[in-house]
N, C-alpha and C positions, 0 to 999 in steps of 0.2 A: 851169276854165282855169288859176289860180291854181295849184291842187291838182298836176294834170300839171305843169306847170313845172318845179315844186318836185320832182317824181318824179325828170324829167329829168335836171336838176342835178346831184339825188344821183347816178343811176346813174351818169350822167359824170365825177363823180368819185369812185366807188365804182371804175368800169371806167380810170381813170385812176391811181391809188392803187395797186389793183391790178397794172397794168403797170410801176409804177415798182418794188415790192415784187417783182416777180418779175427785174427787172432788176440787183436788190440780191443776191438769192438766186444768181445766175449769175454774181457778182464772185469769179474765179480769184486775184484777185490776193492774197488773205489765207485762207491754210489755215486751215479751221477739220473737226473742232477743233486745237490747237496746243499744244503745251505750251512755255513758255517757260524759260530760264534764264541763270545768265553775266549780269553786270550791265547791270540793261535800263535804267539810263538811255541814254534814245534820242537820240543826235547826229541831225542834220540828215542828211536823206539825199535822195540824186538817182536813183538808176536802179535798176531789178531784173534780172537776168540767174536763166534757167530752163534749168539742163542734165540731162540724164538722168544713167547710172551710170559712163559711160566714164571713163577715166582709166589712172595709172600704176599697174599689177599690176606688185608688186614690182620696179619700176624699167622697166618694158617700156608702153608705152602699148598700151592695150588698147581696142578691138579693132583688128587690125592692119591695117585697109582705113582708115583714119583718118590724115589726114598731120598731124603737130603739129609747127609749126619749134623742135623744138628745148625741151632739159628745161626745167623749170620754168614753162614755158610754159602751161601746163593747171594748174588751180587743184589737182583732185581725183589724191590719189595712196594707192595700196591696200599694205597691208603684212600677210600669208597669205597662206591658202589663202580665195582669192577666183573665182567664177566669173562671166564677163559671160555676157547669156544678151538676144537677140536678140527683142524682143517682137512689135515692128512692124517691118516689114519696108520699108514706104512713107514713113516717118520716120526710121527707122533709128534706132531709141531703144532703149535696152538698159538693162536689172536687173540689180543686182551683188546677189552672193548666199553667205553665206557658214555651214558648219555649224562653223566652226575657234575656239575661243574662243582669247582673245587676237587674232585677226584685228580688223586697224585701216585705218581710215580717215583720211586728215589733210588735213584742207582748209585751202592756208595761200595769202592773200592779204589784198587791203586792202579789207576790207570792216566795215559797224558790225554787222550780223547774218547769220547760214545759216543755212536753214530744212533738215534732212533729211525726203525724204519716204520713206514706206517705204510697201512694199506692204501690203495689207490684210491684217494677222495672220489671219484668217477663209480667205484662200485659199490657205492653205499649212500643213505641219505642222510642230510643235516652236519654235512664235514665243516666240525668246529675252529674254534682259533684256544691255540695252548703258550702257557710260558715255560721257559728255558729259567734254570737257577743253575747256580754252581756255587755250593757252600753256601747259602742261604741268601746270596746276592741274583739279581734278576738282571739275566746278559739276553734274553730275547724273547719276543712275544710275536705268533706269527700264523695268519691262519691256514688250516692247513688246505683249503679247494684255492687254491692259487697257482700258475705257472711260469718256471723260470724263463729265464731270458730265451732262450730255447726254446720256448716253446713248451717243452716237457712239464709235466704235473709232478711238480716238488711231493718226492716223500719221504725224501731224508734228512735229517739235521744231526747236524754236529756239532756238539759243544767239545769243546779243547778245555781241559783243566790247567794247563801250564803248570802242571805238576808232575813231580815224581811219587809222590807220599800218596799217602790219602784222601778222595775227596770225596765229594758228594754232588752230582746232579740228580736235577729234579726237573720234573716236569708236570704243569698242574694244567688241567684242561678249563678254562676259562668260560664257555660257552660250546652247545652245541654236540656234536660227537667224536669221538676219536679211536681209531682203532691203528693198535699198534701190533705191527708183523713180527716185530723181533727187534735185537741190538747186535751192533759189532761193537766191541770192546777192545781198544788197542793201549798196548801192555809197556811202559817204558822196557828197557834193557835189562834181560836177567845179570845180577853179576852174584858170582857164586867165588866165596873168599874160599883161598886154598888153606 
């Protein structure tokens, strides 16, 4: 009797252990894997924002069924020859895609970090090499068909602003091709004066 118990127990928290471990493996909210750069000392931070590829195509918000009040308005603005390209149709989420070296990306608001995600180098041909800027300084340069330590096929990178204010990341495609899924955007600390 003793013996069963003690079975028990265990598988209950074998099967409890378990569930919490596969609850950790389904956490969206931290790309992995990642590469990070741009000084990571990390401010305090409040909120995440997750947008796909849309944005301004050389001064035009793109795609054109999309109503934005007005420029500057939208975080994300494209500079080439960039193409949106329409994945899901139920979400209305779109890849930006670009084979034009020197084609840039500038993502400029107040945030402490931006995650770029890019599609899986694996399902597309010619996965180029791109730089990272922050505020017009060059913190990484990196290609993207490469895998991290893990094993895994890096498709995220992360520049940290070490800011609270305003900044500006960029990303220029150097060579080759690059197709990007989307960005997460994390927001320092609302403070709202009484």
């Amino acid at each position: 009797m003793v013996l069963t118990g003690r079975i028990g127990v265990v598988l209950l928290l074998w099967v409890l252990t378990t569930c919490g471990l596969a609850g950790c493996g389904g956490e969206h909210t931290v790309p992995v894997p990642v590469e990070k750069m741009g000084p990571t000392a990390e401010p305090a931070e409040s909120m995440a924002l997750d947008v796909d590829a849309r944005g301004y195509v050389n001064g035009v918000f793109q795609p054109g069924n999309t109503d934005v009040k007005g420029y500057y308005q939208y975080p994300v603005s494209y500079t080439g020859a960039w193409d949106l390209i329409q994945t899901n149709a139920r979400q209305n989420w779109f890849l930006a895609m670009s084979v034009a070296t020197g084609s840039r990306v500038d993502i400029v608001g107040t945030m402490t970090r931006v995650i770029f995600d890019f599609w899986d180098h694996r399902q597309y041909a010619d996965a180029g090499r791109v730089s990272f800027w922050l505020d017009g300084v060059k913190v990484g340069e990196f290609d993207l068909a490469r895998t991290a330590a893990t094993g895994q096929a890096i498709m995220d990178y992360m520049v940290y602003t070490g800011k609270t204010t305003l900044a500006t990341v960029s990303m220029r495609l150097e060579s080759g091709r690059a197709v990007i899924a989307g960005y997460r955007f994390i927001f320092p600390p609302i403070v709202v004066n009484r």
